[in-house]
C-alpha positions in Angstrom: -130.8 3.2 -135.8 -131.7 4.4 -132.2 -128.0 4.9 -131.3 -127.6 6.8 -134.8 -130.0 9.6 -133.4 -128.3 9.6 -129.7 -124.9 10.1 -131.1 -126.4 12.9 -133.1 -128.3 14.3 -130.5 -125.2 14.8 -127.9 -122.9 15.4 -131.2 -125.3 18.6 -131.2 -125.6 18.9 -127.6 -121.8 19.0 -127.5 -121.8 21.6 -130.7 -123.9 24.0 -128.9 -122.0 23.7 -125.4 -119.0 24.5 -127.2 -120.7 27.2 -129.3 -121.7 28.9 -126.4 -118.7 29.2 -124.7 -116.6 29.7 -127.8 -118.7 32.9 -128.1 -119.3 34.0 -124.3 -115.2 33.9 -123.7 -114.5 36.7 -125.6 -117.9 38.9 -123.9 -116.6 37.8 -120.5 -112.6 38.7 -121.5 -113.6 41.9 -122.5 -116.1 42.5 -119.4 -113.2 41.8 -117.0 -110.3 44.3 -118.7 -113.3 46.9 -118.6 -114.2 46.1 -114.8 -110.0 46.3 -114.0 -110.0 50.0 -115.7 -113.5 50.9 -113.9 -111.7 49.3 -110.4 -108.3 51.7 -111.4 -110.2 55.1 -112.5 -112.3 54.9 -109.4 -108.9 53.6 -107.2 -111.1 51.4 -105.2 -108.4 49.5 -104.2 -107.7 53.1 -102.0 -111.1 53.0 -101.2 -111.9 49.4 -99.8 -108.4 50.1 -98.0 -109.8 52.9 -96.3 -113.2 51.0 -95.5 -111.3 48.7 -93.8 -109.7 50.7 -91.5 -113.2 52.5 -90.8 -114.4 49.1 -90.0 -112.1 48.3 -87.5 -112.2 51.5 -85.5 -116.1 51.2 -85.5 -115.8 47.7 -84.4 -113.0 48.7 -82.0 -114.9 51.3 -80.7 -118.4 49.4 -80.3 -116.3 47.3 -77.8 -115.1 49.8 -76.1 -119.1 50.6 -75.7 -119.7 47.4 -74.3 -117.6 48.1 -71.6 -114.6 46.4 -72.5 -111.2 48.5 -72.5 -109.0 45.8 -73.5 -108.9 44.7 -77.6 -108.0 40.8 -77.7 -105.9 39.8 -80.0 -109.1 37.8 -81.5 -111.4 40.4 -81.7 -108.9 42.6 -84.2 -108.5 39.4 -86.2 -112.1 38.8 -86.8 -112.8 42.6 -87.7 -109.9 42.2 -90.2 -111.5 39.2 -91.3 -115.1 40.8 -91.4 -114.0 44.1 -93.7 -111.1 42.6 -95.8 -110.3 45.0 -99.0 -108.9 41.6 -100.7 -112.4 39.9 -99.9 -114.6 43.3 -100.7 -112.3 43.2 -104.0 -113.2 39.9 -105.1 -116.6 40.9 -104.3 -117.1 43.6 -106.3 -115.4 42.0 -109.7 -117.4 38.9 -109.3 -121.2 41.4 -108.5 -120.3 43.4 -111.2 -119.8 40.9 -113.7 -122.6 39.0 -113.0 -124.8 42.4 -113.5 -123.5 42.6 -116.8 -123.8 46.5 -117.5 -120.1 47.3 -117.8 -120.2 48.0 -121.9 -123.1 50.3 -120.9 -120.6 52.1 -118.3 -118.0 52.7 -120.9 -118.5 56.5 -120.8 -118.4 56.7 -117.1 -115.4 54.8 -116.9 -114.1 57.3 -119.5 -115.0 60.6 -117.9 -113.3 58.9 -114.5 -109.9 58.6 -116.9 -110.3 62.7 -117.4 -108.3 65.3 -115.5 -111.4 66.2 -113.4 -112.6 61.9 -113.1 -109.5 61.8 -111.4 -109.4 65.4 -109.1 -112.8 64.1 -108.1 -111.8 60.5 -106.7 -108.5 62.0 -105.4 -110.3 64.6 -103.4 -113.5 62.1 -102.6 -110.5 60.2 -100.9 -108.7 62.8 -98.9 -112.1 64.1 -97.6 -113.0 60.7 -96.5 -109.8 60.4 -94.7 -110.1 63.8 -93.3 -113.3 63.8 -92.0 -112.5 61.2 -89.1 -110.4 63.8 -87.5 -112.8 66.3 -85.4 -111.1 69.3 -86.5 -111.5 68.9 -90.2 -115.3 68.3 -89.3 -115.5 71.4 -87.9 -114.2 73.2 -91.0 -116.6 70.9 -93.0 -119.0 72.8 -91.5 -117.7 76.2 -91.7 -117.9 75.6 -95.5 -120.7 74.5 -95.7 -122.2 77.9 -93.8 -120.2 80.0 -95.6 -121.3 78.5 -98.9 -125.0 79.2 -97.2 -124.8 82.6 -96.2 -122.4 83.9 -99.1 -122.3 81.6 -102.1 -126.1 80.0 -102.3 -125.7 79.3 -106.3 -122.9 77.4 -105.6 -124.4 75.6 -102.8 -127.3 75.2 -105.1 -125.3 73.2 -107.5 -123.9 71.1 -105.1 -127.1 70.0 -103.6 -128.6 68.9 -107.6 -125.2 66.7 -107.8 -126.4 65.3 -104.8 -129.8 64.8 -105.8 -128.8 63.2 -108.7 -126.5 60.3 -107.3 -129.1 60.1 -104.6 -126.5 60.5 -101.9 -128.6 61.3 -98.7 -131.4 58.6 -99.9 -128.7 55.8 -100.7 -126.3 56.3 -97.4 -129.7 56.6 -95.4 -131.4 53.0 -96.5 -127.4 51.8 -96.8 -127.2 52.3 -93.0 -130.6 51.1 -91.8 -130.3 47.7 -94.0 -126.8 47.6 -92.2 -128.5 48.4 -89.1 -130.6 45.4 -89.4 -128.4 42.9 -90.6 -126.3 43.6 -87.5 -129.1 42.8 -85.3 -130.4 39.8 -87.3 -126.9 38.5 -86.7 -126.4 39.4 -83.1 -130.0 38.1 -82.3 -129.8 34.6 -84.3 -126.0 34.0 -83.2 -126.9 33.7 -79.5 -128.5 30.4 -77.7 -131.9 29.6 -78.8 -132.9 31.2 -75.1 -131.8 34.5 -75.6 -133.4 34.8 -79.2 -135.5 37.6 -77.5 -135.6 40.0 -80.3 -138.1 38.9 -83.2 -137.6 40.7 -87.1 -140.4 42.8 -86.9 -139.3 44.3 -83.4 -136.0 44.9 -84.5 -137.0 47.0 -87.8 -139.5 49.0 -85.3 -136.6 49.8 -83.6 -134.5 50.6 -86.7 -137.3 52.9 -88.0 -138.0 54.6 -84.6 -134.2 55.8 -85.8 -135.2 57.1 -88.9 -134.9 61.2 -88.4 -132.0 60.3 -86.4 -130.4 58.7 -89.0 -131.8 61.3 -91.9 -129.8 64.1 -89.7 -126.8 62.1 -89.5 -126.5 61.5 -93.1 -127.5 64.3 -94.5 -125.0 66.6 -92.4 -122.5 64.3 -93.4 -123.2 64.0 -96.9 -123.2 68.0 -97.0 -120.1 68.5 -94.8 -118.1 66.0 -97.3 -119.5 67.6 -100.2 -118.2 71.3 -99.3 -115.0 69.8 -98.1 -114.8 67.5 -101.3 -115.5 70.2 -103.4 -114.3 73.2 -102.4 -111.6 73.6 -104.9 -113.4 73.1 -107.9 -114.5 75.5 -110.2 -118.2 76.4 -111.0 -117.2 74.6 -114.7 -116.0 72.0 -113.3 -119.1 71.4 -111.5 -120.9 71.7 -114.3 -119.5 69.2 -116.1 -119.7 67.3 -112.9 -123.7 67.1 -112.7 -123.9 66.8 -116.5 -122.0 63.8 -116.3 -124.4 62.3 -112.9 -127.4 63.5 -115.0 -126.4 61.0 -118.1 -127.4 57.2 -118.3 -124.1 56.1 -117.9 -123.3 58.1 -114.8 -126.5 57.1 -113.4 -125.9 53.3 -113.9 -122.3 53.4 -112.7 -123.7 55.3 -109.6 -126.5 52.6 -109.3 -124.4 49.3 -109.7 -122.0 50.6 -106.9 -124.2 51.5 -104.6 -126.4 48.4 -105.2 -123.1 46.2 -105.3 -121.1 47.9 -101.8 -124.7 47.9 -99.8 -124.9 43.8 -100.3 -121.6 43.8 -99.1 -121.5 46.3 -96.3 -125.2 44.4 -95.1 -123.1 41.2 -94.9 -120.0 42.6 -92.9 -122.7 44.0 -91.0 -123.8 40.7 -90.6 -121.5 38.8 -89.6 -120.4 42.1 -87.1 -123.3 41.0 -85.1 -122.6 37.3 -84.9 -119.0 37.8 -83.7 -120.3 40.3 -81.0 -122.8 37.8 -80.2 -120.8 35.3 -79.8 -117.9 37.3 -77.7 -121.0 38.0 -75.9 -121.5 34.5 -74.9 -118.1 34.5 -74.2 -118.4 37.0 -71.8 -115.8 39.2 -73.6 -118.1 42.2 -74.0 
C-alpha cells in the first residue's frame, strides 16, 4: 500500500512538471519572436555596435590619461572583451525575458515598425555617431540656440519628450552608478594594501560630481535632441510624445534603460579591475 501512494504521488509530481512546461513553452516561444522584432525595430544590433566602439575609445583614451602613449596589444583585447555587442546582445535577450513585460510592449514595438519608429532610430543613430566628431557638436549647439531664441514652442516640445522618457534623470544616475562601479572595481582589484579607498568615500566623491555631471548630461542630451530632431515635423513630434506619454512607451523606455544600466555598471566594472590590474602591472 505505501509504495501505491509514492508511485502516485511522483506519477503527479511528474504530471504537473510536464504540465508546466507543456504550457510555459509556447509563452516563452512567443516572448522570444516578440523580443527578436523589438531587438530589429529598435536595430540594437547598430546600436551595441556603436557602444562598443565608444567603449574602446573611452578606454583607449583613459590610458592615454594615465600617461601611457602606447596601446598593448592586451589592453585593446580586454576592452573588446569588456564591451562586446555579441555579449551585451545575449544580455539584453536573456534581461528582457526574465522581466517578462514584452506582450505588454506590443504597441511600442509596433509604433517602432512605423515610418516615423524607424526615421526616429535611424536618426537616433546618425546623431550618436555624429556627435563624437567636434564639429557636429558645435552645430548641436547652434541648434539648439537657434531653436531658443527663434523657435521656443518647438523647443518646448522637445524638452516634454524629454521629460517624459526621463532622459537627463536616467543618463545622470546611468553614469554615476557607472562611476562607482568603476571605482569599486579599480579599488577591490588591487593588493589588499592598496585597498585605500572605502565605499562610502568613493560615493562622496561621486556625488561631489553631481552638478558636474547634471551639466554634462543635460547639454548633451539637448544637443543630441536638436540634432536628432531637427528634421522632423511639428506632427511628427506630436505623435512622438504621444506615443512616450502611453504605458507601453513608458515601459519599453523603462525596461531598456533598467536592462543597459546593469550592463553598462558591469562593463564599468570590470573597466576598473583591468586598469587596476594593468596598474599593478605597471602599464599605466
Amino acid at each position: 500500500m505505501p509504495y501505491y501512494f509514492c508511485n502516485t504521488f511522483f506519477k503527479k509530481i511528474i504530471i504537473q512538471i510536464f504540465l508546466i512546461i507543456f504550457l510555459t513553452l509556447p509563452t516563452l516561444a512567443t516572448e522570444k519572436v516578440e523580443i527578436n522584432r523589438l531587438y530589429q525595430a529598435l536595430n540594437l544590433k547598430g546600436l551595441f555596435q556603436e557602444l562598443q566602439e565608444e567603449g574602446i575609445i573611452a578606454g583607449t583614451e583613459m590610458l592615454k590619461d594615465g600617461g601611457q602613449s602606447q596601446q598593448s596589444q592586451a589592453w585593446v583585447i580586454t576592452l573588446k572583451e569588456i564591451y562586446s555587442a555579441e555579449s551585451l546582445e545575449e544580455f539584453f535577450k536573456s534581461e528582457l525575458l526574465k522581466l517578462n513585460v514584452v506582450e505588454k510592449m506590443v504597441n511600442a514595438i509596433n509604433f517602432y515598425e512605423t515610418p516615423l519608429g524607424k526615421k526616429l532610430i535611424k536618426d537616433e543613430l546618425i546623431t550618436r555617431r555624429a556627435l563624437k566628431n567636434e564639429s557636429k557638436k558645435i552645430q548641436a549647439k547652434k541648434i539648439l540656440n537657434q531653436l531658443k531664441y527663434f523657435k521656443p514652442n518647438r523647443l518646448k516640445l522637445y524638452q516634454k519628450i524629454i521629460e517624459e522618457n526621463n532622459y537627463i534623470e536616467d543618463n545622470i544616475s546611468s553614469s554615476m552608478n557607472s562611476n562607482l562601479a568603476f571605482y569599486q572595481g579599480y579599488s577591490l582589484s588591487l593588493p589588499s594594501d592598496k585597498q585605500g579607498l572605502l565605499e562610502a568615500e568613493i560615493i562622496s566623491k561621486i556625488w561631489k560630481n553631481e552638478n558636474e555631471t547634471r551639466e554634462r548630461m543635460t547639454e548633451w542630451v539637448l544637443g543630441f535632441t536638436a540634432f536628432t530632431f531637427k528634421d522632423l515635423t511639428s506632427k511628427e513630434l506630436n505623435l512622438y510624445l504621444e506615443f512616450s506619454e502611453s504605458t507601453s512607451g513608458k515601459l519599453l523606455n523603462n525596461s531598456i534603460n533598467y536592462i543597459l544600466d546593469k550592463a553598462f555598471e558591469d562593463q564599468s566594472y570590470k573597466l576598473g579591475q583591468a586598469f587596476a590590474i594593468l596598474s599593478e602591472q605597471g602599464g599605466a
